[in-house]
N, C-alpha and C positions, 0 to 999 in steps of 0.2 A: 152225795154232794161233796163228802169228804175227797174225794178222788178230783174234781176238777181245779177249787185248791190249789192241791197238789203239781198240778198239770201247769195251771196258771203261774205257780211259783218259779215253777221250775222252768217256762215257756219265759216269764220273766225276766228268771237269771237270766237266762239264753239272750234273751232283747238287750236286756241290759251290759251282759259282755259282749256282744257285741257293737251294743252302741258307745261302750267303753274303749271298745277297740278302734272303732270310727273316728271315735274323738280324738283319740293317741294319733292315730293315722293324719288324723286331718292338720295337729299341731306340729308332726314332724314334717309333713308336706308343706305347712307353713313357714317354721324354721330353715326350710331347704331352698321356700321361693323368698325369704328375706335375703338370704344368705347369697343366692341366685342374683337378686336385686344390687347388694352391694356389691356381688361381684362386676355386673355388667354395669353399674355405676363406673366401682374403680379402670374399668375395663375402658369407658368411653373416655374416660380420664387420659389413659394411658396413652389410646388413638388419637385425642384432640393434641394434647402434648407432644407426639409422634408428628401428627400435619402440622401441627403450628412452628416445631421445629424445621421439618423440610420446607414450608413454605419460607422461615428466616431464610435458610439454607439457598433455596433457589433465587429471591433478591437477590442476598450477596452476590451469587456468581452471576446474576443477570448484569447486575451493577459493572461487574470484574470486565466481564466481559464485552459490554458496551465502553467500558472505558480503554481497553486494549483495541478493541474495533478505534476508537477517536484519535488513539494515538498512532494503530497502522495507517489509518485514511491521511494523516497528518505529514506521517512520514512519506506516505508516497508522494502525496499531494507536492509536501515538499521539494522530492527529489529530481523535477524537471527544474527547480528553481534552480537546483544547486549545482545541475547539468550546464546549463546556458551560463549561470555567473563564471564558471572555472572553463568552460570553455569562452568565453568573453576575455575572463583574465589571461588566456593561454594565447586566444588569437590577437587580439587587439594590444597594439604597440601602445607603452606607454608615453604619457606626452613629450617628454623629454625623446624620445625616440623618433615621433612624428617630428617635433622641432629639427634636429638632427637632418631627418631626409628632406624637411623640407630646405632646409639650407643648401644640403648637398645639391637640391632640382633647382633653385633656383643659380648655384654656382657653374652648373653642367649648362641650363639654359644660356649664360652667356658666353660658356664657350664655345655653342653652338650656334649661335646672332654673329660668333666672334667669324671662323671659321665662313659662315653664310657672306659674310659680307670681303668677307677676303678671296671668293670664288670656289670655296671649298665642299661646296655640293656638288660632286661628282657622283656622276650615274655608275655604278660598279655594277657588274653582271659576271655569269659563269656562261663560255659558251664554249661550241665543239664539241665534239664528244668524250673527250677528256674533260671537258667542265675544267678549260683554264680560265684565269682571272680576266676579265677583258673593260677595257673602261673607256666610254665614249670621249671623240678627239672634238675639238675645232679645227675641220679640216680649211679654213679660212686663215688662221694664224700660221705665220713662218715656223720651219720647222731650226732645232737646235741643236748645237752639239759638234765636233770635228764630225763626224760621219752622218749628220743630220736625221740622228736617229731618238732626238726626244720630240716633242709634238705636245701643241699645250692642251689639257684637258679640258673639255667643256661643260663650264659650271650653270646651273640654273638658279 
C-alpha cells in the first residue's frame, strides 16, 4: 500500500502543477481581457471623439455652404434688377430732357399750324426716272414771272 501513496502524491503534484499552471494561465488571460477592455474602451473613446468631431466639422461646412448658396441665389436674383435699373437710367431721358423736347414739339407744332395755314402744305414727290423733285401746281391760278414760268403750288 505503500506504493499507491506514493503514486497518489506524486499523481497529486502532477494535478496540482498543473492546476497551478491553470490558474497562472487563467490570471494572465484575465490581465490581457482587462487590459483588452480598456483598450477598446479608450478605443471607443477615440471613435466617438473622431465622429463627434466630423459631425461638428460637417455642420460647419453644411452651415458655410448654405450660406454662400443664399448669397449666390441673392446675387443672381439680384442681377436682373440691376440689369433694367442701368438700362432704364441709360434709355430713359431725364426729366429735364423730356421738358426740353417737349418744348422743342410744341415750338415746331406751331410752326407747322404757321406754315399750314399760310398754304404751305405742298404735295412734293420724286418722279421720272431720274426721281426729279416734282410738286403738284394749281393749274386754275395765273401763271407768273416775265416768261410765265412760275405757277402757284397747290396747297391742302
Amino acid at each position: 500500500m505503500s506504493a499507491v501513496p506514493a503514486i497518489l502524491d506524486e499523481e497529486t503534484q502532477r494535478l496540482g502543477l498543473l492546476m497551478e499552471t491553470a490558474q497562472s494561465q487563467q490570471q494572465t488571460i484575465d490581465q490581457c481581457l482587462q487590459q483588452l477592455a480598456a483598450h477598446a474602451h479608450n478605443l471607443d473613446e477615440v471613435v466617438r471623439d473622431s465622429v463627434d468631431r466630423a459631425a461638428e466639422q460637417f455642420c460647419h461646412r453644411q452651415r458655410a455652404a448654405a450660406l454662400r448658396m443664399a448669397w449666390w441665389t441673392a446675387a443672381i436674383g439680384a442681377l436682373p434688377n440691376v440689369m433694367v435699373a442701368t438700362l432704364l437710367v441709360w434709355a430713359v431721358p431725364s426729366p429735364e430732357r423730356i421738358a426740353r423736347l417737349q418744348d422743342e414739339r410744341a415750338r415746331l407744332s406751331m410752326g407747322i399750324a404757321r406754315l399750314a395755314a399760310s398754304g404751305g402744305r405742298i404735295d412734293l414727290r420724286r418722279c421720272g426716272d431720274r426721281e426729279r423733285l416734282c410738286v403738284r401746281v394749281d393749274r386754275q391760278a395765273p401763271a407768273y414771272g416775265d416768261q410765265s414760268d412760275y405757277l402757284v403750288v397747290r396747297g391742302y
